[in-house]
N, C-alpha and C positions, 0 to 999 in steps of 0.2 A: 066278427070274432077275430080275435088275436092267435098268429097261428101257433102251438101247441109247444113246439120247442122252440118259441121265444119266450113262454108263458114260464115255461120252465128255468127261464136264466132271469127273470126279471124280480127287481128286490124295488122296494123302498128306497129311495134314493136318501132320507132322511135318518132311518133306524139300521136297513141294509137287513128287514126282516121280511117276511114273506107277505104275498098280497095276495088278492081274489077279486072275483070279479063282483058287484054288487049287483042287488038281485033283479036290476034292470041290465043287466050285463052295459053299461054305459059308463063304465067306471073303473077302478080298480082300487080295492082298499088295504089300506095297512090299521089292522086292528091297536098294535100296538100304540101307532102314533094318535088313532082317530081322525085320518086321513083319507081322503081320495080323491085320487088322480083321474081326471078325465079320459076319453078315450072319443078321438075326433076321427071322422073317416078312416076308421079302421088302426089308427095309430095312437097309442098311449102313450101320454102329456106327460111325461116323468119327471115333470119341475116343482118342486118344493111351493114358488112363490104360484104355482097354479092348482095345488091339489085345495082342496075346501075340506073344512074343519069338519069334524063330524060330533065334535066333544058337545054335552048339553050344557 
C-alpha cells in the first residue's frame, strides 16, 4: 500500500486529475483518462508511456 499522504498529493500525470486505487489495489486509475498506472514494489509507475489503456 502507498502511504496515505503521498496518496493524497498524487495526480494523473496525463490529465493532473485525481486517481484511485483499482480494485486489486495493483494499480492506480485515472478515470478521466482511462488509464492505469502500475504500482511495482510498493512504488507507483507515474509514466504516461507505462500506464495501460483501460478504454474498450
Amino acid at each position: 500500500m502507498i502511504d496515505k499522504a503521498l496518496m493524497k498529493i498524487l495526480v494523473c500525470p496525463k490529465c493532473k486529475g485525481e486517481i484511485h486505487y483499482n480494485s486489486n489495489k495493483d494499480g492506480l486509475v485515472c478515470d478521466a483518462c482511462q488509464l492505469e498506472y502500475p504500482i511495482r514494489d510498493d512504488i507507483p509507475v507515474m509514466l504516461i508511456d507505462e500506464a495501460k489503456s483501460l478504454a474498450v
